[in-house]
N, C-alpha and C positions, 0 to 999 in steps of 0.2 A: 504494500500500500504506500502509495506519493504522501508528501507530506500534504502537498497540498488535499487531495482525497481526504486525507484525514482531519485534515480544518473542516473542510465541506461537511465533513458527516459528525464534527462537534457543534459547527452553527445548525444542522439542522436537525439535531437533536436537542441543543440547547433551548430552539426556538419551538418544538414540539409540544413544552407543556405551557398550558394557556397565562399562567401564573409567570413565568419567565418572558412571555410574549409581553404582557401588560409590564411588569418592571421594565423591558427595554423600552416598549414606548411612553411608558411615564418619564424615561430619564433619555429623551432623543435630545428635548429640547433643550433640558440645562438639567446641569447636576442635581442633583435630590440626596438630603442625607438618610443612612440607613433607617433613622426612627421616623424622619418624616416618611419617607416610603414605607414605611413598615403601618400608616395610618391607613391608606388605600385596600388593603388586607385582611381577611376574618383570618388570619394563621398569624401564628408567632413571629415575635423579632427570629428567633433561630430561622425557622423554616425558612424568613425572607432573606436571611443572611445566606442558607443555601443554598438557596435558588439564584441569589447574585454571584457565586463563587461560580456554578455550574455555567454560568456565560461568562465570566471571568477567566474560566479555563478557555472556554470557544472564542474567548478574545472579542467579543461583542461588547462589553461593556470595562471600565476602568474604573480604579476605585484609589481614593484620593484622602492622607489620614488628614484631619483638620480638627486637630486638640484631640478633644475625645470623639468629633465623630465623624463616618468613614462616608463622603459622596461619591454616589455612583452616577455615574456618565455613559452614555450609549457612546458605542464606535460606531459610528454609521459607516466610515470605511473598511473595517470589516466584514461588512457585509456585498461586497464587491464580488470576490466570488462565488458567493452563493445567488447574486443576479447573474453573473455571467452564464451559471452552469440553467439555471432556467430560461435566459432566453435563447443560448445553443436548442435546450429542447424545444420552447415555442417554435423557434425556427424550427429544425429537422420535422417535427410535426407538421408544422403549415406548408409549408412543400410536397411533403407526403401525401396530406388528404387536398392539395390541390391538385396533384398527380392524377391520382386517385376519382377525383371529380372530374376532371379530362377525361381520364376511358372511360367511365360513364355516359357521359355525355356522346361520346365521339358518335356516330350514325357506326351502323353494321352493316 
């Protein structure tokens, strides 16, 4: 496995549970500290602090110490190759079934 493959399939497992999806887009736009974020949440400071680790690892979000508390910040360039790798497939797709649409089409 590429290193790179193995980014891809840590951002899209990171991004998989809904919980991790809502952290990065609460912290797209400006950092958020752990306890503020942790107010948006029926789960624990722990849990939220897990769930920030786990895209921490996928390199999707940063985490910044300020005294005692830790803001977390979305990478949005991070997520570069996980658009690249789906609009490879949108494209191969849309060529496909336009192919596809053509011999249909075509008179017999």
């Amino acid at each position: 496995m590429t290193s790179s493959t193995a980014s891809l399939d840590r951002a899209f497992a990171a991004l998989a549970h809904p919980v991790r999806r809502r952290i990065f887009e609460q912290t797209k736009r400006r950092g958020l500290g752990l306890t503020e974020l942790t107010r948006g949440f029926d789960i624990s400071l722990a849990a939220v602090s897990k769930h920030v680790r786990v895209l921490e690892r996928a390199g999707l979000v940063s985490r910044e110490i300020v005294g005692r508390d830790h803001i977390i910040r979305a990478r949005l360039d991070e997520l570069r190759a996980a658009r690249n790798w789906i609009e490879h497939q949108t494209a191969f797709w849309e060529r496909a079934m336009a192919r596809l649409k053509s011999d249909l089409e075509r008179p017999r």
